[in-house]
N, C-alpha and C positions, 0 to 999 in steps of 0.2 A: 366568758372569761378567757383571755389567750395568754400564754403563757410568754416570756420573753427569756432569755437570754440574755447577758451581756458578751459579745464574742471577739472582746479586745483581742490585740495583740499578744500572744503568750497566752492566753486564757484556755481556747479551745486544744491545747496541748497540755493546760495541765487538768483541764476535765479527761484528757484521753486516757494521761499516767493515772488519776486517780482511780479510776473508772475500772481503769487495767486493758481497756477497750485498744480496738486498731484503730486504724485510720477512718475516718471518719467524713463526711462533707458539711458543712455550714446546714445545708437544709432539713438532714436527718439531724443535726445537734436541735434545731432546733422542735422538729417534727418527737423527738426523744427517741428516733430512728436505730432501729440495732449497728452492734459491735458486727465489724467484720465477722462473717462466719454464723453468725449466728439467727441469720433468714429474719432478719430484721425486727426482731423479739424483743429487742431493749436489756438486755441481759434475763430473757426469761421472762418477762412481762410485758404485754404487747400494751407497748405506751401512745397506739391509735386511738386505748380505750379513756382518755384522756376526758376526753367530753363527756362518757357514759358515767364517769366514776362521780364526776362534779356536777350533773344536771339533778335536781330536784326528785328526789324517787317519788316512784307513781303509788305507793302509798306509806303512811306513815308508821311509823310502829306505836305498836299499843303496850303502851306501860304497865295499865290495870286491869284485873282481872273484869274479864265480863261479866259474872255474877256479882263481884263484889267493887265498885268503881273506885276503893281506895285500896286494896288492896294488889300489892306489886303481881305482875302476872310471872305467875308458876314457870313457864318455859321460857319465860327471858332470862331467868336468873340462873336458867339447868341446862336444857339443849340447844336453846339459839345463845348465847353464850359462850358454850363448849365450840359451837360450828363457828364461831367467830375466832374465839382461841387457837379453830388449829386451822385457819385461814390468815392467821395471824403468826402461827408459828416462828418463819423465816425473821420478825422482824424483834431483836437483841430488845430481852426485860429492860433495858437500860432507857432505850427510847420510848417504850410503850410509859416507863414510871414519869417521863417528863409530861407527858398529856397526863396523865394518872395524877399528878402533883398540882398542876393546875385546876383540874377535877375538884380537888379536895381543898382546895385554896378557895373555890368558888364555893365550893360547900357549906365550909366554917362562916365564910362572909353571908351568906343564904341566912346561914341558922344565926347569928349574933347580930343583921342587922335588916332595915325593911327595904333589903335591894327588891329592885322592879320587877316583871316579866319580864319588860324590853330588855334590861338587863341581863337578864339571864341568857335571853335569845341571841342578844350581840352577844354577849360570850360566848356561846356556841359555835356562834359563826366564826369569830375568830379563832375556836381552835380547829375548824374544819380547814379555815386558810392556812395554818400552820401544819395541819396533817398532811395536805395538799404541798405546801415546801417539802417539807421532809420527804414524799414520796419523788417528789421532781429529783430531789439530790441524792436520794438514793435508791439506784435505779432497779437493787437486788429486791426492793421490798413490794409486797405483794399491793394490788390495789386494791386493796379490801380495806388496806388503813385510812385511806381516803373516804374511801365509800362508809364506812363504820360513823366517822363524825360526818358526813355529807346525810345521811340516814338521820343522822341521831339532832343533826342543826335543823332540819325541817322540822322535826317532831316535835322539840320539847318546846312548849307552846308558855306555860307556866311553870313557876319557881317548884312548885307542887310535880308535875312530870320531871324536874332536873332531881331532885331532893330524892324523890321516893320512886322516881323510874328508869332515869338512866344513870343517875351514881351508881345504885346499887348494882345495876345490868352490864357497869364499866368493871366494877367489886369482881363480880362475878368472872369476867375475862382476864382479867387481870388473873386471876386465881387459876383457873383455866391454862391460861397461858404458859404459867409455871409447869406445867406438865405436857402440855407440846412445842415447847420452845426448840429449833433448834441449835445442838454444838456449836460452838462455833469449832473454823476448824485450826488447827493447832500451827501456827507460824513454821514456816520449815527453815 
């Protein structure tokens, strides 16, 4: 998957003002290359890892417990969770509730009707595509938010793993979240 740009006229200046970034070249806009000054970080996130965040993880995550194969497993919902939350910190409740919404839109549709697995799985993938925008736009947020639904779109296989193992594992960050979010900082 390569990422594109449009780099009309006027455009790559008002990515710069947004950005709040310097001057910049066409190649690094496109590469997600750093702001002057800043050794080429991307504002703080090294956006080489571009490929590593969106390639297939090399394993998947296990929803249920291994003694008990319906039951949610114990450390998704408490410490891997928590370590997503504060990998997550940097990126405003406001954004994480718009996947969170979607989440739960897919949810209700799950439980009041006989959507598919395929279904559920192209949804998945669709939200990993749109986690994937949102990190490309903005450029402060950590790549963990990509990587989170890039993880969680290979894994959930069945309506049964979306229902009972990553809604509630999103619940859980979601919640989390609330407690390492950070300030924003205050307009001067």
């Amino acid at each position: 998957m390569s990422a594109h740009r449009n780099n009309s006229p006027g455009q790559g200046a008002f990515l710069q003002l947004a950005s709040g970034g310097g001057q910049r070249n066409s190649a690094q806009q496109l590469r997600g290359g750093g702001r002057q000054g800043d050794g080429g970080k991307g504002g703080g996130d090294n956006r080489d890892r571009r490929q590593d965040v969106l390639k297939p993880p090399n394993q998947q995550e296990q929803y249920f417990s291994a003694k008990d194969s319906t039951a949610p497993d114990a450390d998704l919902l408490g410490s891997k969770a928590e370590d997503v939350a504060r990998k997550l910190a940097s990126v405003p409740t406001s954004q994480l509730r718009r996947f969170y919404g979607e989440v739960m839109a897919l949810k209700r549709r799950a439980e009041l009707t006989s959507i598919s697995d395929a279904e559920i799985v192209a949804q998945m993938m669709l939200l990993r595509a749109k986690a994937a925008y949102t990190w490309g736009r903005q450029k402060r947020y950590p790549g963990e938010l990509v990587a989170f639904f890039n993880r969680h779109a290979h894994s959930v296989k069945t309506k049964q793993d979306f229902l009972y193992g990553f809604q509630p594992h999103f619940e859980a960050v979601m919640a989390f979240h609330k407690v390492f979010e950070k300030e924003k900082e205050p307009a001067a």
